[in-house]
TIMAR-756997 format. One record per residue: residue in three letters; residue number from 1; x negated, y negated, z negated of N, C-alpha, C in turn. Coordinates in nm, 3 decimals. Layout:
N
[atom "ALA" NUM [X Y Z] [X Y Z] [X Y Z]] ...
//
This chain:
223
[atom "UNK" 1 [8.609 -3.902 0.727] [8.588 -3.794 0.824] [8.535 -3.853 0.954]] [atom "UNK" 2 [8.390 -3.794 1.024] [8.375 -3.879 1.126] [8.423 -3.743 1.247]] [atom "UNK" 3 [8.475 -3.829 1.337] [8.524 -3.697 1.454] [8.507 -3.841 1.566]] [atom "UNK" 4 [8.429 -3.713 1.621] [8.359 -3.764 1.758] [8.408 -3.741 1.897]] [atom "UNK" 5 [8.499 -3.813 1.998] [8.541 -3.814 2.099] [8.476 -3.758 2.209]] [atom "UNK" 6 [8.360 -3.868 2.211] [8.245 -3.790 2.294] [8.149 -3.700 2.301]] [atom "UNK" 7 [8.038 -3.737 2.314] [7.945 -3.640 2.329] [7.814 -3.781 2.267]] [atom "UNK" 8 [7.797 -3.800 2.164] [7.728 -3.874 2.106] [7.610 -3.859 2.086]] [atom "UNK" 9 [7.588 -3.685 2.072] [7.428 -3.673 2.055] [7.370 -3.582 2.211]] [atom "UNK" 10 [7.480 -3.630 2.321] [7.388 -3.544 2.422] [7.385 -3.436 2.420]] [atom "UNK" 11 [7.475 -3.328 2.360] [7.461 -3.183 2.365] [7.437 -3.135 2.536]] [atom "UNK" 12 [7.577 -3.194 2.602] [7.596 -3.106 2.687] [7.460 -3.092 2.774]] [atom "UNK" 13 [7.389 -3.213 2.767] [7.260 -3.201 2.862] [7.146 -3.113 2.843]] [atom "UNK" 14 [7.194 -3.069 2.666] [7.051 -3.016 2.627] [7.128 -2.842 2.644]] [atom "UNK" 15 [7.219 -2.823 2.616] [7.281 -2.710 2.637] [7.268 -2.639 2.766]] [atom "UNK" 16 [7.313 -2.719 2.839] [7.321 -2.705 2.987] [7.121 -2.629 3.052]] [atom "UNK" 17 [7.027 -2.725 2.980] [6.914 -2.712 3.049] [6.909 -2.553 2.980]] [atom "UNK" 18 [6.927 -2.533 2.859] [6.891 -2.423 2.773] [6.954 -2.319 2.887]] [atom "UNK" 19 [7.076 -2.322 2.926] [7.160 -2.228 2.985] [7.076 -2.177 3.158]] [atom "UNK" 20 [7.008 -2.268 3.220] [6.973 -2.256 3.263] [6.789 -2.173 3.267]] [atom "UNK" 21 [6.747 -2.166 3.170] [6.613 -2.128 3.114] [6.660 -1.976 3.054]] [atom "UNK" 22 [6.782 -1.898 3.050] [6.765 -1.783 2.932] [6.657 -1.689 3.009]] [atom "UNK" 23 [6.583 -1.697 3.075] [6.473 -1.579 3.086] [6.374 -1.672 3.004]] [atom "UNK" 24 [6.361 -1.755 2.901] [6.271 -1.819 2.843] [6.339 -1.785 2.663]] [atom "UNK" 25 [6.503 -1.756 2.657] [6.542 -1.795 2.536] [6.700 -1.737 2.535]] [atom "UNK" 26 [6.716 -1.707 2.426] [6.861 -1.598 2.403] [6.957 -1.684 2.385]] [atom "UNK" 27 [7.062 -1.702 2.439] [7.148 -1.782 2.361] [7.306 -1.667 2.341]] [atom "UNK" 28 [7.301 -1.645 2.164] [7.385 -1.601 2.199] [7.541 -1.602 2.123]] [atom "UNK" 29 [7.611 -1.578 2.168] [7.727 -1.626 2.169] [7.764 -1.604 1.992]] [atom "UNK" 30 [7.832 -1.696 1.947] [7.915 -1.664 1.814] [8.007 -1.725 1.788]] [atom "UNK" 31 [8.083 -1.645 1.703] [8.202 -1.732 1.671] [8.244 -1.685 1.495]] [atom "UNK" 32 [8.291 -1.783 1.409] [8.277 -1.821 1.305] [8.405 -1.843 1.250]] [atom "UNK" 33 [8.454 -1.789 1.173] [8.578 -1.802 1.072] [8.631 -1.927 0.992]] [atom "UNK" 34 [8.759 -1.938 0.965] [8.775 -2.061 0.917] [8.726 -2.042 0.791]] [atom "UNK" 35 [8.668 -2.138 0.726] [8.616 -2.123 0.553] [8.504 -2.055 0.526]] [atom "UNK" 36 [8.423 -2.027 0.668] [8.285 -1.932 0.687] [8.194 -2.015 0.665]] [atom "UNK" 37 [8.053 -1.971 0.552] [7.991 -2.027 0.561] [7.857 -2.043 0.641]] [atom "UNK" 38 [7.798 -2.125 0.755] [7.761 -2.088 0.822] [7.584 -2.136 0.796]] [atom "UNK" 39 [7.610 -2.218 0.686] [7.430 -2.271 0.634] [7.440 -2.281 0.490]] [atom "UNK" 40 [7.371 -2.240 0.386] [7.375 -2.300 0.292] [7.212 -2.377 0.182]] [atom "UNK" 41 [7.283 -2.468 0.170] [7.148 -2.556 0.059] [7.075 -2.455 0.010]] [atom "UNK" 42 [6.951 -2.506 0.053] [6.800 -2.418 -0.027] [6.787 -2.262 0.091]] [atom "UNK" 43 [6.819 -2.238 0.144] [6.815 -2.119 0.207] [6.713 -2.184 0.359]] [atom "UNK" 44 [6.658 -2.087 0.407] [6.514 -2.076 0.512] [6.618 -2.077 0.614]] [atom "UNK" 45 [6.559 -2.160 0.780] [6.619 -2.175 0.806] [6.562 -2.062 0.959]] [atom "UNK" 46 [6.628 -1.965 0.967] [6.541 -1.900 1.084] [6.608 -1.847 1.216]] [atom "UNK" 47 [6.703 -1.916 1.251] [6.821 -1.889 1.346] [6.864 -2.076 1.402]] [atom "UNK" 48 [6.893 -2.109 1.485] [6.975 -2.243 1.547] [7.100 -2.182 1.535]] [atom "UNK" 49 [7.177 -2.302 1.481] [7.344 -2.295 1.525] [7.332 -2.403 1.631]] [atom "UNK" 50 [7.433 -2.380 1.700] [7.495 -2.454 1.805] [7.636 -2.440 1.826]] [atom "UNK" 51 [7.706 -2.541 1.730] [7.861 -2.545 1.760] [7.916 -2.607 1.878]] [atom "UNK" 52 [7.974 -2.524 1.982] [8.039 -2.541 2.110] [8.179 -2.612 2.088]] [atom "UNK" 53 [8.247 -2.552 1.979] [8.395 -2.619 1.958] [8.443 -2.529 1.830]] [atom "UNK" 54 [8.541 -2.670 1.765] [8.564 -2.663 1.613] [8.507 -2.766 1.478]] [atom "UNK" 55 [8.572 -2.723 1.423] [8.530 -2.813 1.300] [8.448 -2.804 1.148]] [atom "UNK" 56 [8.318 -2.861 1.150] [8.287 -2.843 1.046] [8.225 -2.923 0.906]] [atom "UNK" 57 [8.206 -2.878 0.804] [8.175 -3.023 0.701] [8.064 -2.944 0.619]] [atom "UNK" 58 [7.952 -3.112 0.593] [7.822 -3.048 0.493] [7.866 -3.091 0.369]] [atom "UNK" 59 [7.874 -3.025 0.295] [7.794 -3.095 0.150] [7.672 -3.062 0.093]] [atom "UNK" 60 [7.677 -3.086 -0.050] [7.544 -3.073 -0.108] [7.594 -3.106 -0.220]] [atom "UNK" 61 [7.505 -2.991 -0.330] [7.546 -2.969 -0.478] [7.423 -3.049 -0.531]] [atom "UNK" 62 [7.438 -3.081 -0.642] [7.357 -3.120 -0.744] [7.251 -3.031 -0.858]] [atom "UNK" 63 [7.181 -3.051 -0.886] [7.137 -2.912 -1.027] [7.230 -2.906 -1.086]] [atom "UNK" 64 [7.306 -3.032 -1.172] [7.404 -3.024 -1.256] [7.503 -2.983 -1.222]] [atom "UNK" 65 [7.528 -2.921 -1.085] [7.652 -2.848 -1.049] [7.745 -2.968 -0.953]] [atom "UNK" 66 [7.762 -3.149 -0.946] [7.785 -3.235 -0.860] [7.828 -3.214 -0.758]] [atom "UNK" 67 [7.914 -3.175 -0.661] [7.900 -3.143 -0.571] [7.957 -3.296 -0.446]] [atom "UNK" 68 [7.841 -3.324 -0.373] [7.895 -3.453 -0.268] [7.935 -3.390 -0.138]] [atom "UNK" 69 [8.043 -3.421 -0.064] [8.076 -3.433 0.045] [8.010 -3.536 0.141]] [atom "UNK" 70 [7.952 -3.465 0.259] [7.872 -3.538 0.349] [7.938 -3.588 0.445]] [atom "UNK" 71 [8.027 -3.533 0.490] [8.089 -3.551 0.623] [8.169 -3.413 0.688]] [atom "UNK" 72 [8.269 -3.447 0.754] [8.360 -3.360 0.862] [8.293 -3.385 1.013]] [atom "UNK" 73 [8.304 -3.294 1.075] [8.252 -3.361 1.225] [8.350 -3.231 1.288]] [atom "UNK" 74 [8.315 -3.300 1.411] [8.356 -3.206 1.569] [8.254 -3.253 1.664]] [atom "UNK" 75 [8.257 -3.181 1.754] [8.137 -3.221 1.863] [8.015 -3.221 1.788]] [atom "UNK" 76 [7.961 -3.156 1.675] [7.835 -3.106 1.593] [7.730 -3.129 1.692]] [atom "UNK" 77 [7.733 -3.001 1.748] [7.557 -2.959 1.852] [7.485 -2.886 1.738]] [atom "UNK" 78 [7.344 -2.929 1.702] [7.291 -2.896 1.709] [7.256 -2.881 1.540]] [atom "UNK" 79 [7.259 -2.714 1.432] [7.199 -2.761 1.318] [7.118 -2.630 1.328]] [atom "UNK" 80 [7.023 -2.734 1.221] [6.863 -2.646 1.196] [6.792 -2.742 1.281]] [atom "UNK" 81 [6.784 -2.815 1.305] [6.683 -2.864 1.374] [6.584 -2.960 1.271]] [atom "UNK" 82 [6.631 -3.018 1.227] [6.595 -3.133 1.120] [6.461 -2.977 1.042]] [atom "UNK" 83 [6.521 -2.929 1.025] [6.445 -2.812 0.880] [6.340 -2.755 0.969]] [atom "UNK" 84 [6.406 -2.684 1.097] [6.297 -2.658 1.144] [6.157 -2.734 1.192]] [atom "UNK" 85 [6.157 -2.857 1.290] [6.070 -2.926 1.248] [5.986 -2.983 1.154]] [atom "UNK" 86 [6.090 -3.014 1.015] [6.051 -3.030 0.876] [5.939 -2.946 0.818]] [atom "UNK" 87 [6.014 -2.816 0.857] [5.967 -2.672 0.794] [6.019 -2.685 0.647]] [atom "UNK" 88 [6.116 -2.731 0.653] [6.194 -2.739 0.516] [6.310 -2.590 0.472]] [atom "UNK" 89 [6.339 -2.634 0.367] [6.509 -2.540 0.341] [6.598 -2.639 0.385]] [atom "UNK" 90 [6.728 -2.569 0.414] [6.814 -2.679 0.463] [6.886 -2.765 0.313]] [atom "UNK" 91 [6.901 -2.875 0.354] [6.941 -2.983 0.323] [7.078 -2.982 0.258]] [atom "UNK" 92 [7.182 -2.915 0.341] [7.298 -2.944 0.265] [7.376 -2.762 0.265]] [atom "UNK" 93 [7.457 -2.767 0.266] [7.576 -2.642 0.260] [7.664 -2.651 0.393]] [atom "UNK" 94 [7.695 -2.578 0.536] [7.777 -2.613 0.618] [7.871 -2.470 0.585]] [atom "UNK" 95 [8.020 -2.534 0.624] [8.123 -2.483 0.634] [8.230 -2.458 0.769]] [atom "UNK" 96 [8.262 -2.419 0.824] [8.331 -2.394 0.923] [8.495 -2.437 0.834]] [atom "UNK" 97 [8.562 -2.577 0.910] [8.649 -2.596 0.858] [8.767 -2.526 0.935]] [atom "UNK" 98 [8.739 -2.453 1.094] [8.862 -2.414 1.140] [8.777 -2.287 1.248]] [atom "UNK" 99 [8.863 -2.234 1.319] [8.733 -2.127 1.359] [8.654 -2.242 1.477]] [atom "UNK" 100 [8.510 -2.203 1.459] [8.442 -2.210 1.525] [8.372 -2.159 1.669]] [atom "UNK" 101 [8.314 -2.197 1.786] [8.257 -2.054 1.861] [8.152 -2.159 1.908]] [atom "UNK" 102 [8.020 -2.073 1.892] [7.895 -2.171 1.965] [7.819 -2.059 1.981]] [atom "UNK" 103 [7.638 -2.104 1.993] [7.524 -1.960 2.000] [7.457 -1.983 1.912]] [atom "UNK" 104 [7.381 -1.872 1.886] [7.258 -1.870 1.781] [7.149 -1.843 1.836]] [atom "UNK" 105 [7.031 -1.943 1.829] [6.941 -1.928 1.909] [6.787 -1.877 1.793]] [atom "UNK" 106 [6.716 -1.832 1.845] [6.582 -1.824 1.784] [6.525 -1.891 1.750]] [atom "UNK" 107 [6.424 -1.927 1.666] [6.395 -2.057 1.618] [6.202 -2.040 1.654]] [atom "UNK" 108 [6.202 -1.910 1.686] [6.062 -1.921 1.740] [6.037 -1.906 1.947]] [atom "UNK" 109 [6.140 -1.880 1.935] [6.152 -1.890 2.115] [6.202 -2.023 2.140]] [atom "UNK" 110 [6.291 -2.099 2.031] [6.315 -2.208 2.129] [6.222 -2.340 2.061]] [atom "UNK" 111 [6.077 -2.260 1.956] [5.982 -2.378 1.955] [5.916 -2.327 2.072]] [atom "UNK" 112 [5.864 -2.187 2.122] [5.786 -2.213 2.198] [5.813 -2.264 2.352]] [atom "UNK" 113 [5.931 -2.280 2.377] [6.022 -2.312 2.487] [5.997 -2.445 2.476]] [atom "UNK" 114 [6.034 -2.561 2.380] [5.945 -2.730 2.374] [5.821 -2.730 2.394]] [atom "UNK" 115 [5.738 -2.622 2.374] [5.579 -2.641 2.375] [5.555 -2.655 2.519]] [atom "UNK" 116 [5.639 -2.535 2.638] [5.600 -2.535 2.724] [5.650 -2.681 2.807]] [atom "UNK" 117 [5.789 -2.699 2.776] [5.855 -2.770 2.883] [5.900 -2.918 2.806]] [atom "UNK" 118 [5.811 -3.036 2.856] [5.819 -3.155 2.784] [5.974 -3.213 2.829]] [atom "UNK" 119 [6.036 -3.148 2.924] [6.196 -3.207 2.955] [6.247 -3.214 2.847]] [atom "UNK" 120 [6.257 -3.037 2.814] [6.357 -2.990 2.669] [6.312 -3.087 2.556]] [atom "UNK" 121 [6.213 -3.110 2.505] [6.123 -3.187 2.409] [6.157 -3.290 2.394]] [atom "UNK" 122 [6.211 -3.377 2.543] [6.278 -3.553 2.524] [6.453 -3.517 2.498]] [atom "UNK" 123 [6.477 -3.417 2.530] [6.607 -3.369 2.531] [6.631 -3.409 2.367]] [atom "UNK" 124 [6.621 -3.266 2.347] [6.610 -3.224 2.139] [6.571 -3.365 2.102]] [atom "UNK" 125 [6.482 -3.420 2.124] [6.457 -3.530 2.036] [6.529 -3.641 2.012]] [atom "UNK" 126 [6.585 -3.641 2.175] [6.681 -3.780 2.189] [6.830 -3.697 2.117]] [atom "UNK" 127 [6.833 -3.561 2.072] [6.948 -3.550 1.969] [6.923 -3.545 1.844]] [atom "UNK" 128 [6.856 -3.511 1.769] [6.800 -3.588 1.652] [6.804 -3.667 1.622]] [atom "UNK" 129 [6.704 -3.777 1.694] [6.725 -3.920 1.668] [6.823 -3.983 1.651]] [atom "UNK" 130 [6.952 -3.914 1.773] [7.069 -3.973 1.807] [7.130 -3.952 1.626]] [atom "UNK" 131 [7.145 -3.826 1.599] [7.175 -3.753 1.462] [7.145 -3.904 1.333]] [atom "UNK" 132 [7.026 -3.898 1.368] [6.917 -3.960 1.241] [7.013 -4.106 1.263]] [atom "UNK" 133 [7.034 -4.221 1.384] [7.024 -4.343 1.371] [7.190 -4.343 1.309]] [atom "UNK" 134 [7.336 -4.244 1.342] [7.469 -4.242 1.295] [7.444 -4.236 1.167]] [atom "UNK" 135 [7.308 -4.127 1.111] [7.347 -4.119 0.977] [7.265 -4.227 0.895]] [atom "UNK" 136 [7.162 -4.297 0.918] [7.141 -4.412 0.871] [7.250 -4.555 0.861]] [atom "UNK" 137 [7.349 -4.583 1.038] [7.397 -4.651 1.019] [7.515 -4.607 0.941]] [atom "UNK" 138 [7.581 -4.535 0.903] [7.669 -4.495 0.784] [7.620 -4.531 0.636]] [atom "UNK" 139 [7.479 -4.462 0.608] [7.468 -4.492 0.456] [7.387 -4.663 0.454]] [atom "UNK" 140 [7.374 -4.728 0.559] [7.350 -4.869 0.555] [7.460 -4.936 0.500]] [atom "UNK" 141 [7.570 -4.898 0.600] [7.770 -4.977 0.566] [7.771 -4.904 0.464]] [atom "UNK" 142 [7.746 -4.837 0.376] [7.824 -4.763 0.274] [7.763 -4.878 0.142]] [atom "UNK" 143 [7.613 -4.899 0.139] [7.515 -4.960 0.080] [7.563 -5.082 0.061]] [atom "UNK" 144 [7.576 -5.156 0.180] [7.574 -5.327 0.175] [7.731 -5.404 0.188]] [atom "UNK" 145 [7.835 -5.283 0.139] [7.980 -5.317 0.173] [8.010 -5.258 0.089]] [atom "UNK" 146 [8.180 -5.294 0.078] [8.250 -5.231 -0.059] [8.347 -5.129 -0.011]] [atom "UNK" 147 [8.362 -5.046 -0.093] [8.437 -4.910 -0.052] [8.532 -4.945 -0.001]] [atom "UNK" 148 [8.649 -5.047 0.025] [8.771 -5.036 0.078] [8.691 -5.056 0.214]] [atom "UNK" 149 [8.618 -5.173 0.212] [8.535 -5.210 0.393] [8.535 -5.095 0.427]] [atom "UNK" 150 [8.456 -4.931 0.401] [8.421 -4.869 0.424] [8.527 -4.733 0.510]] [atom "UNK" 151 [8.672 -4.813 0.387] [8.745 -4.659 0.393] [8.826 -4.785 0.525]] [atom "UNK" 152 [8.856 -4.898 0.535] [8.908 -4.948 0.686] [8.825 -4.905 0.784]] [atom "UNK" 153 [8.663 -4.954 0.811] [8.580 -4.929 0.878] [8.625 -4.811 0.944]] [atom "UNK" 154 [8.614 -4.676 0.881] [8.654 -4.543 0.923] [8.781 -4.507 1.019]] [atom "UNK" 155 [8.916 -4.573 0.927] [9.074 -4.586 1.006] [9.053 -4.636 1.148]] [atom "UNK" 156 [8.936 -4.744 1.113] [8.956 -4.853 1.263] [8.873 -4.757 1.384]] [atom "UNK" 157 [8.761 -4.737 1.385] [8.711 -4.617 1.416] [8.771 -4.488 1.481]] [atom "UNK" 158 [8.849 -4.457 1.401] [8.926 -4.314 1.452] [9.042 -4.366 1.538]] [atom "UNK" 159 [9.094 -4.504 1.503] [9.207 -4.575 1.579] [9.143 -4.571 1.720]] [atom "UNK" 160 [9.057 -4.627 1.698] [8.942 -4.630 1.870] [8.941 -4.598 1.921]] [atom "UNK" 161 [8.930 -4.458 1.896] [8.865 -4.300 1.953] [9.012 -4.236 1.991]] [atom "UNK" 162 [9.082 -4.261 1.910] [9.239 -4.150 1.906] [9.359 -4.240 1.910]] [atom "UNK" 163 [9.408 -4.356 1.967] [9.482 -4.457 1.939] [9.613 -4.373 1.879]] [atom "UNK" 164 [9.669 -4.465 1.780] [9.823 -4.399 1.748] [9.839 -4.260 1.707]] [atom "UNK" 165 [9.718 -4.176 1.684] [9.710 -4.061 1.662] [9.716 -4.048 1.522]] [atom "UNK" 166 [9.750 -3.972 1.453] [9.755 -3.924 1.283] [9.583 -3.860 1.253]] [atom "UNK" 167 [9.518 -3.968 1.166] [9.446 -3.855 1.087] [9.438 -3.820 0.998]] [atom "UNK" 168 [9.396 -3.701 1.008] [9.431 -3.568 0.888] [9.319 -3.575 0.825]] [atom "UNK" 169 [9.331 -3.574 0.681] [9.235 -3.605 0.553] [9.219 -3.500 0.457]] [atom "UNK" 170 [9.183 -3.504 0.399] [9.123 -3.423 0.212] [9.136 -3.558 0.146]] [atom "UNK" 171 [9.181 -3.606 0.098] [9.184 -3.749 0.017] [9.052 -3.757 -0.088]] [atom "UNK" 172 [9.046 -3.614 -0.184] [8.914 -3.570 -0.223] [8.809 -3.574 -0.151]] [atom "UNK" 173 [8.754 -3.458 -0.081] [8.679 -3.491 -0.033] [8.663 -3.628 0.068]] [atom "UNK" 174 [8.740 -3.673 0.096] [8.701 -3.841 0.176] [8.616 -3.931 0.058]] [atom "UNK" 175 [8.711 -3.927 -0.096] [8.672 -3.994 -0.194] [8.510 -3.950 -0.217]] [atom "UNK" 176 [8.495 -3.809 -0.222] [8.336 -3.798 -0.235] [8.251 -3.856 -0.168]] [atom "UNK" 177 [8.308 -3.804 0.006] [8.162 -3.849 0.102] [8.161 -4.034 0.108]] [atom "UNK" 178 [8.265 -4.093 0.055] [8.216 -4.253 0.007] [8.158 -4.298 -0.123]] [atom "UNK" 179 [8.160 -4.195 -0.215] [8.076 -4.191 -0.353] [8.193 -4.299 -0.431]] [atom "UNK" 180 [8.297 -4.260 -0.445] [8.374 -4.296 -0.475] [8.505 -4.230 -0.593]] [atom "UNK" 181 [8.542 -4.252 -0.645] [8.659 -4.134 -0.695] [8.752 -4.164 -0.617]] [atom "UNK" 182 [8.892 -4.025 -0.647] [9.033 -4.013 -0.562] [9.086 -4.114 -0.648]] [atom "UNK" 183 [9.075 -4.203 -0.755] [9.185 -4.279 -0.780] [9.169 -4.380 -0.779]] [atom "UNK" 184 [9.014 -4.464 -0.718] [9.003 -4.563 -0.668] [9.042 -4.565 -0.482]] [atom "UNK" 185 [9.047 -4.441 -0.435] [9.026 -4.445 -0.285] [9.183 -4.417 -0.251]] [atom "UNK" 186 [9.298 -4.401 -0.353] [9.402 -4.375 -0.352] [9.450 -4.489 -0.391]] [atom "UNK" 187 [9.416 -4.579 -0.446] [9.474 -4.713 -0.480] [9.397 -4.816 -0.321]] [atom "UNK" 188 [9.365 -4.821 -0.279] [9.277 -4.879 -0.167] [9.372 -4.832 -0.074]] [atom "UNK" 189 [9.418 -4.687 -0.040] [9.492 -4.675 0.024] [9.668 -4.721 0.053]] [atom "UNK" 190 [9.666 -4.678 -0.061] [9.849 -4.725 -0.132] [9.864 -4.870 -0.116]] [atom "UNK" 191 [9.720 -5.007 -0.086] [9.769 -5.125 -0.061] [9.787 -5.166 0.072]] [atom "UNK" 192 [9.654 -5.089 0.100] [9.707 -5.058 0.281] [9.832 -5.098 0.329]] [atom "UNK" 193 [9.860 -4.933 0.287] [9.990 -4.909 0.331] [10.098 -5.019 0.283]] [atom "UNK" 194 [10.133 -5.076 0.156] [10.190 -5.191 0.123] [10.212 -5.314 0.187]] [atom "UNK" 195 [10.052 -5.321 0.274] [10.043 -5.436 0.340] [10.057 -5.430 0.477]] [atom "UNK" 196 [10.131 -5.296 0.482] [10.180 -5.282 0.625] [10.070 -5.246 0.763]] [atom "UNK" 197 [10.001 -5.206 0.679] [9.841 -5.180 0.789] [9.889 -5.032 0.841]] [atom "UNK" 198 [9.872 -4.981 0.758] [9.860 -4.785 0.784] [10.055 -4.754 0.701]] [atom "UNK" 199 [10.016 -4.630 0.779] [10.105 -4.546 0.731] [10.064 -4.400 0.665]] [atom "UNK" 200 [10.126 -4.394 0.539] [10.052 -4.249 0.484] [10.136 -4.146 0.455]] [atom "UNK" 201 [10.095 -3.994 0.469] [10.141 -3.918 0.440] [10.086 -3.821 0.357]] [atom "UNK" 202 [10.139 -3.691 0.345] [10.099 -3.596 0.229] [9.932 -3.596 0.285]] [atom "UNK" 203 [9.905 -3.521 0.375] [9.774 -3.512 0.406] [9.744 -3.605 0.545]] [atom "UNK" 204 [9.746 -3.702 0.565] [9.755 -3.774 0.679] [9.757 -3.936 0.697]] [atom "UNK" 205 [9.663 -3.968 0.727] [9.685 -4.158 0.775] [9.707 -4.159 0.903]] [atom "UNK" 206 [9.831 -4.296 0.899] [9.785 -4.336 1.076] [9.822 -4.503 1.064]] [atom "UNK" 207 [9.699 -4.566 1.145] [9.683 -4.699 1.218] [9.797 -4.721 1.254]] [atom "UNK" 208 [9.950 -4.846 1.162] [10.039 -4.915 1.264] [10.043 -5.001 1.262]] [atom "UNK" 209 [9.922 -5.105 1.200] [9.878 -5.242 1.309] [9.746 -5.270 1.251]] [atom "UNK" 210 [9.689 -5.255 1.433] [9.526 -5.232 1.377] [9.515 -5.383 1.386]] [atom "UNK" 211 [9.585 -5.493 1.435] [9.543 -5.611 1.446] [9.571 -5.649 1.300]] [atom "UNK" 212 [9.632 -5.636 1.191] [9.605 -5.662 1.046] [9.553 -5.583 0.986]] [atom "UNK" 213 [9.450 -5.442 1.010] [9.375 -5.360 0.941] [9.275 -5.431 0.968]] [atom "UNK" 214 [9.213 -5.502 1.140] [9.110 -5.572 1.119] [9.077 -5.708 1.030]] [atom "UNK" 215 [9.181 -5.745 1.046] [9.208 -5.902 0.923] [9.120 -5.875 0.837]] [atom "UNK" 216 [9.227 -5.798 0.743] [9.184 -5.726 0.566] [9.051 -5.700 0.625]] [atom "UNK" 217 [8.954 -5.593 0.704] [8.863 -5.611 0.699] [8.746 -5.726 0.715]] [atom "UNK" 218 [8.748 -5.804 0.804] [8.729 -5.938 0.795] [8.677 -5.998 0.647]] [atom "UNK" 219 [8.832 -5.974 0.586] [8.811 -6.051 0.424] [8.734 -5.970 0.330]] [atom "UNK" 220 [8.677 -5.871 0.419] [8.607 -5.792 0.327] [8.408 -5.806 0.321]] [atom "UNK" 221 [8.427 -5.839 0.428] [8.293 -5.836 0.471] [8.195 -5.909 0.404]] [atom "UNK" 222 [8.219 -6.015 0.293] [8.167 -6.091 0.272] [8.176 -6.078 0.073]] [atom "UNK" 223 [8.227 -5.996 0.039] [8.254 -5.971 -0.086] [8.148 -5.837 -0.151]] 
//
């Protein structure tokens, strides 16, 4: 699950300019149910979401029915953007994991709103990109490391961001979005915890000594 402390892709700056421009562009308010679906795979994409606050997760099905888990987030920003530029269908399936509230913007007022104003244009882009380089460096570590590296990597991470804090999991879906099964990512976990790194619960990990979660990772890096 990645959950984001800050403000990683720059929303508030690009939000903020938008808020200031509505005689150029609608922004308007929504709010979204827990278990709502708010995008789904293969469908046109002709509206912006913009999640203000809440939680949500992509996946993406297979023909054969497959279904992968992409990721959990908070602090989102900005989806449709990727498609719209693309001029694609969207990419994955989004879900509203708890209620949501953000705006829905137009997707032809707020291209012609970049055409006019090259600010907005370095704005959007520098969140994209920002978007594009997290999700490259994820499926890079996922690629050139072994799933336990991957599932510490994450603990140590959220330890960072949230010290001493509990995080709350899907053990399943975690096992998917590492391309992994639950009974390899459940045995990875269970030694963890053995080895005195983490502590686990029904739905829940927490970091109680990140100075031997980094060790084990260490010994991982190279395998």
């Amino acid at each position: 699950m990645l959950v984001t402390s800050e403000d990683v892709y720059d929303t508030k700056t690009l939000i903020d300019y938008l808020s200031r421009h509505q005689d150029s562009i609608t922004l308007k308010p929504a709010h979204f149910d827990k278990d709502q679906t708010l995008m789904t795979q293969g469908q046109h994409v002709e509206q912006l979401l913009f999640i203000l606050d809440g939680e949500i997760s992509l996946h993406r099905q297979t023909v054969h029915g497959r279904r992968f888990q992409l990721g959990t987030y908070k602090h989102n920003g900005f989806l449709g953007l990727m498609e719209l530029f693309s001029e694609k269908t969207c990419f994955y399936t989004v879900c509203a994991n708890s209620m949501c509230t953000g705006y829905l913007l137009d997707t032809k007022q707020f291209t012609q709103l970049i055409y006019q104003t090259p600010e907005l244009a370095k704005f959007v882009f520098k969140h994209i990109t920002s978007k594009w380089y997290l999700s490259v460096e994820k499926m890079t570590r996922n690629i050139l490391h072994t799933i336990k590296y991957c599932v510490i990597d994450e603990l140590l991470s959220f330890d960072e961001q949230q010290p001493g804090e509990k995080l709350y999991i899907n053990k399943t879906l975690e096992s998917e979005r590492l391309g992994t099964s639950i009974r390899v990512y459940n045995r990875i976990i269970k030694q963890l915890q053995v080895d005195g790194a983490i502590e686990v619960g029904r739905n829940y990990i927490q970091v109680i000594n990140r100075a031997l979660l980094e060790e084990i990772l260490e010994m991982e890096i190279d395998k």
